[in-house]
N, C-alpha and C positions, 0 to 999 in steps of 0.2 A: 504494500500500500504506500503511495507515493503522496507525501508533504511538500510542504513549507513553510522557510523558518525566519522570519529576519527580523532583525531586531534594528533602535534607532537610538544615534547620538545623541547625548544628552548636555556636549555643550562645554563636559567638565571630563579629566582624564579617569579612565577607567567607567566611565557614567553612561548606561544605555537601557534602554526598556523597550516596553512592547506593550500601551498600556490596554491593547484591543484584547491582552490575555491578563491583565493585572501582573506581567511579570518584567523585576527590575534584578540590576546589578545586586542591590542588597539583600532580594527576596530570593527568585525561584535560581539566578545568572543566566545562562542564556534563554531564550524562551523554548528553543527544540524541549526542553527540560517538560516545562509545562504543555505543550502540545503532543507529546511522544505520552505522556501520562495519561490525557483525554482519550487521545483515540484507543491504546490499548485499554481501557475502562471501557469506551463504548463500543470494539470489536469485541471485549469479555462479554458484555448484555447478550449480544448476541450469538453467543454461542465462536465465533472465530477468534479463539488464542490461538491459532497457528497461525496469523499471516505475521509475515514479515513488515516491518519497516523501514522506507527509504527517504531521507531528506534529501529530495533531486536541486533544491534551490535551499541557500543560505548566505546571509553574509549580515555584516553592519553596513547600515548605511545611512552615511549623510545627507543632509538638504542643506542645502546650501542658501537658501532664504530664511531658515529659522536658526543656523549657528553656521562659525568660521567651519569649513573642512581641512583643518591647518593641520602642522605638524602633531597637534596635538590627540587631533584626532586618527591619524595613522600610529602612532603609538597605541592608541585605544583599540583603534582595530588589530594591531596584532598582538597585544593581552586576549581579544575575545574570539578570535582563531583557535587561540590554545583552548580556553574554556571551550569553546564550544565542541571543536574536537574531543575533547576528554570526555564531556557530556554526552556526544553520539555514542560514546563506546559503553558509557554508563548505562543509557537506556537502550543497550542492545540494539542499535540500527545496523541494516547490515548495509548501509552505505548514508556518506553525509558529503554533496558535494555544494564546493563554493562556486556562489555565482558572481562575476565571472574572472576570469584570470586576467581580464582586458576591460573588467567592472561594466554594469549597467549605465549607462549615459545618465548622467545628473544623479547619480545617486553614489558615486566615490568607492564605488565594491573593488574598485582594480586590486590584483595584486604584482601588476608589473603596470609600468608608463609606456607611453606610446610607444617609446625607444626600447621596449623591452628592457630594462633597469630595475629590479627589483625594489615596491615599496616594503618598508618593515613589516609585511605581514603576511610575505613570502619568505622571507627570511623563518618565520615564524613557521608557518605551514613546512619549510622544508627537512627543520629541525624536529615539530613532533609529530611529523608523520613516521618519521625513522625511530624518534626513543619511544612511541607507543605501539610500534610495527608487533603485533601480534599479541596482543596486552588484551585480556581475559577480567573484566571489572569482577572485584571482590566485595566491594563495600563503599557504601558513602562516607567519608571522614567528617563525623558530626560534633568530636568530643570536645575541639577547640571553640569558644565565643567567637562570630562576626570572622569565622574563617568557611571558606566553602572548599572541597575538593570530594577525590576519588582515589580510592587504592585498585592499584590493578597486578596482576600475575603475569609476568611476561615470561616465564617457562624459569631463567636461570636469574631473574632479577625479580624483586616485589617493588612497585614504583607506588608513589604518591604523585598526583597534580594536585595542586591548591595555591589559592588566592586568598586577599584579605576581600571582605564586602561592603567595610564601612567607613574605609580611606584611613584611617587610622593605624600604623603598624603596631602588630602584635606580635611577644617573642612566644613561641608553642615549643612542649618538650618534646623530644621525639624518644623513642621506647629505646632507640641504640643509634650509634652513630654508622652515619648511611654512606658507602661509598662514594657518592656523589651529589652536587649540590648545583644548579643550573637554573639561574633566572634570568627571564624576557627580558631585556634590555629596552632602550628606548628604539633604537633601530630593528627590532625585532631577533636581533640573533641573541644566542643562549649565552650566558656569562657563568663562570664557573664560580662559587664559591664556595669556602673554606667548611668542610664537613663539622659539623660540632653536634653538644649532645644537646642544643636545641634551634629551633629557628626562625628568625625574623620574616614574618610572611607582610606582606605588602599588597597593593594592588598589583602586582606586577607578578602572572604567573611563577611559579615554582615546581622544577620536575625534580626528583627526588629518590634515589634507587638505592637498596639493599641488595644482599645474597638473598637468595630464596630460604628461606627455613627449612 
């Protein structure tokens, strides 16, 4: 069964909603979340929990008559690349794709410019399409205040994505110290930091890998 998912700028980094589903950065994060939840609820009524789901259309997107589409906002768009990707795998989609690589006219979805030069949120898309390449969702990470993510099983690694929701950074303990530490920068590529036994989570995705147990 085939969706749509798109969500809109809100003007401010990290800041986007959707409010025809009531779902914002702070509430549900991307709206796929809240949409992938409705329709599997109302294929359950009816009797079809086997079909599948696909988000054939997604992205953020700006308008450019109700806020700047500036740098700030392609930062914003590639933090919510990552969430949203982490989120498709959450809610079991078996396919989530972005619309479009060349963006929808007047709406800022590119993730390349004219010249083919990648905006941050291909840099983004390039990075965790690879560290979540085959990642099997375990769990929503609920235990931290005003943090949203997902644990996931990628055969030889156990990963975390998460983010902060309410712009304010928060330091979280983590159970053990994790081989790796990788956050979204402003130009969308992944920045490595120092593994420790806890973590400053931010608006600004966080990928995060163990050994498998």
């Amino acid at each position: 069964m085939s969706f749509h998912s798109y969500d809109y700028y809100h003007g401010e980094l990290g800041k986007y909603g959707n409010l025809n589903w009531q779902s914002f950065w702070f509430s549900t994060g991307p709206v796929i979340k809240a949409k992938a939840t409705y329709l599997k609820t109302l294929l359950a009524s009816y009797g079809y929990t086997d079909k599948i789901l696909i988000n054939t259309e997604g992205a953020l997107i700006c308008r450019s008559f109700f806020t700047t589409c500036d740098a700030t906002f392609e930062t914003t768009k590639a933090y919510y690349l990552a969430q949203s990707y982490a989120t498709a795998i959450a809610m079991d989609l078996k396919g989530n794709l972005w619309y479009k690589v060349l963006g929808w006219p007047g709406s800022f979805t590119a993730l390349l410019d004219p010249d083919l030069d990648p905006y941050p949120a291909f840099n983004t898309y390039a990075f965790t399409s690879n560290f979540l390449k085959d990642a099997v969702f375990n769990r929503e990470i609920t235990e931290f205040p005003d943090v949203m993510g997902y644990e996931f099983d990628r055969g030889d690694r156990l990963v975390w994505v998460l983010w902060l929701k309410d712009g304010s950074a928060h330091s979280v303990p983590l159970p053990e110290t994790p081989l790796s530490v990788n956050e979204i920068s402003a130009d969308g590529s992944p920045s490595s930091l120092t593994p420790g036994s806890s973590l400053n989570v931010t608006l600004a995705p966080l990928f995060v890998e163990w050994n498998t147990p």
